[in-house]
C-alpha positions in Angstrom: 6.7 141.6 149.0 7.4 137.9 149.2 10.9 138.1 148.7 11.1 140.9 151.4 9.2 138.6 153.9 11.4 135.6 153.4 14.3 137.7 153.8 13.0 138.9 156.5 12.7 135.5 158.1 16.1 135.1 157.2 17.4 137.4 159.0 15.3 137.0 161.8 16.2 133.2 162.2 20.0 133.7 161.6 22.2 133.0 164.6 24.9 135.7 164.0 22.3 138.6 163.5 22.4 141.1 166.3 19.4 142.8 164.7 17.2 140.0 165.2 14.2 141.7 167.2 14.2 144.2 164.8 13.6 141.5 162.3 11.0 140.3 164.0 9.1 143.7 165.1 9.2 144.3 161.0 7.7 141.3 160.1 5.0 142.0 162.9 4.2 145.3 160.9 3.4 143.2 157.8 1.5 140.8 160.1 -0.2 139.0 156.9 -1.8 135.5 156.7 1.3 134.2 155.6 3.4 136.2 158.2 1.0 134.9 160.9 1.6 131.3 159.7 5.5 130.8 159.4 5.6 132.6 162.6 3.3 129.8 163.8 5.2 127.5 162.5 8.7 128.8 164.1 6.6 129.4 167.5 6.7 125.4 167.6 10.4 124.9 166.9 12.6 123.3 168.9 15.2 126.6 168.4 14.2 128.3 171.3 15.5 131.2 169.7 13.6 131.2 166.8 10.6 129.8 169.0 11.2 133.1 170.9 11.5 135.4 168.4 7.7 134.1 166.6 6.3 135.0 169.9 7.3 138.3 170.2 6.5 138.9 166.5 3.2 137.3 167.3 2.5 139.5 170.8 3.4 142.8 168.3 1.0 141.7 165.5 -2.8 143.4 165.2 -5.3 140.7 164.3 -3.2 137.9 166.9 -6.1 136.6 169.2 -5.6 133.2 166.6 -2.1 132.8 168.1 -3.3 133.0 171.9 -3.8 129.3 172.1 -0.6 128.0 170.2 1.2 130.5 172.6 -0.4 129.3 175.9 0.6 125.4 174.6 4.1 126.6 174.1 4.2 127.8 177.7 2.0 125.3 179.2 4.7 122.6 177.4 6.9 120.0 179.7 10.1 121.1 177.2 9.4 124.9 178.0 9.1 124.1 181.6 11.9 126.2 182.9 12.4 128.7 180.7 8.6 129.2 179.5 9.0 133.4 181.2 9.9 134.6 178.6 7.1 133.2 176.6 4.7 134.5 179.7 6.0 137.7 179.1 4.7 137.5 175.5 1.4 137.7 176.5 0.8 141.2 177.5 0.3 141.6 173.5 -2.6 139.8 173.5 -6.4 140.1 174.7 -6.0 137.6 178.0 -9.6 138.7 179.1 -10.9 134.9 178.7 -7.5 133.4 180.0 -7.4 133.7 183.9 -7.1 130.0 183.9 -4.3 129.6 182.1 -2.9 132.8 184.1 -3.2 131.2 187.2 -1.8 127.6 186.1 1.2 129.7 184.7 1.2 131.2 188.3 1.0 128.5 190.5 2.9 125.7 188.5 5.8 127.7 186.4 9.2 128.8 186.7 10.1 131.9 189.2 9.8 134.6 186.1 7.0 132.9 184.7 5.0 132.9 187.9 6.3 136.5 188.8 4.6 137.8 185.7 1.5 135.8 185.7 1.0 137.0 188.3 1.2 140.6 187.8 -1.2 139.7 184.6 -3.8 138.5 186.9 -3.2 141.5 188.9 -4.0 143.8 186.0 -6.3 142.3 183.3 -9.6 142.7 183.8 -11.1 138.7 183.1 -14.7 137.6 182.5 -14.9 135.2 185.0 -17.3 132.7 185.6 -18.7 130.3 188.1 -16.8 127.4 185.7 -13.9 129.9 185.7 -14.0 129.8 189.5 -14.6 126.0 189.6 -11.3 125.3 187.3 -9.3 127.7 189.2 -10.4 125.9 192.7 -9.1 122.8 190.9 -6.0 123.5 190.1 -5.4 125.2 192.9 -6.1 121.8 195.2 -3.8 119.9 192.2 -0.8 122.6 193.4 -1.5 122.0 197.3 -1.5 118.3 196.4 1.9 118.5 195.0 4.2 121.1 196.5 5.6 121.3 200.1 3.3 122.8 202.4 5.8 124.1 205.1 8.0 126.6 202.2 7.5 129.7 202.4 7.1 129.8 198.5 4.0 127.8 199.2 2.6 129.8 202.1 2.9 133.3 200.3 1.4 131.8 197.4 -1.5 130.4 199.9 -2.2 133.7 201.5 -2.7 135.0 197.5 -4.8 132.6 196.1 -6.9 132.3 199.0 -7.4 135.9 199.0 -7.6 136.2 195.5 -10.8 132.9 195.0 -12.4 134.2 197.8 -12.9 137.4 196.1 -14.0 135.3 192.7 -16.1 133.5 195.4 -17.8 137.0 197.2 -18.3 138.5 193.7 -20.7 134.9 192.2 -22.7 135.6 195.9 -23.5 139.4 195.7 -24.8 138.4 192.3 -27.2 135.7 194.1 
């Protein structure tokens, strides 16, 4: 088995390999401790393509809440910045409940793909949220209006959004009251 999962990496990490999401779906399948932390490991790589490949191993495995946060810091990271979509779009394999914060960072502050489907991820997870939830959101939201250019029209369909979108967080915390 050790020799299959190291050829398996091999394969997966080789540039000329046209079969390399297979590669990486297979060693998803395995998903063992040791699978979980090579892909870990490659999830950090500079190789984008390898970096890429460990995430979508990682969003196919079965036990993969542990990866969550190493995936979110991989996305969140000034090096991923403009090409951290296809990262985002990693995270439907994962249990996001506890993540609208990071959702709507990814949202407000990433690249046009990123944003696109962080935003349909907020749209269709159900999240616990939480007065602090609320609170962080409100934050970074006032952080984005602090730094972007009020007058695009990027910036005022994104207003119209996420003004509707905490003033239902807010409603919600004061029908509880």
């Amino acid at each position: 088995m050790q020799q299959k999962i190291q050829d398996l990496f091999r394969k997966m990490c080789d540039k000329d390999e046209s079969e390399a999401f297979f590669y990486a779906d297979q060693l998803a399948k395995i998903g063992t401790e040791e699978v979980l932390s090579k892909l870990l490991e490659l999830l950090r790589s500079e190789d984008f393509d390898e970096a890429y490949l460990a995430a979508r191993a990682l969003s196919k495995m079965g036990d993969n809440q542990v990866a969550l946060e190493p995936l979110l810091e991989v996305i969140h990271s000034k090096s991923n910045q403009h090409r951290n979509g296809a990262f985002v779009e990693m995270l439907e394999g994962f249990d996001l409940s506890n993540n609208f914060v990071d959702l709507f960072r990814i949202y407000l502050f990433g690249n046009f793909k990123a944003s696109l489907l962080a935003k349909e991820l907020l749209d269709s997870v159900e999240f616990d949220i939480t007065p602090r939830v609320l609170k962080k959101a409100e934050k970074h939201w006032k952080h984005f209006i602090n730094n972007t250019n009020a007058e695009s029209d990027d910036f005022i369909l994104k207003k119209d959004e996420v003004e509707t979108m905490l003033q239902e967080m807010r409603d919600l915390f004061n029908e509880n009251q």
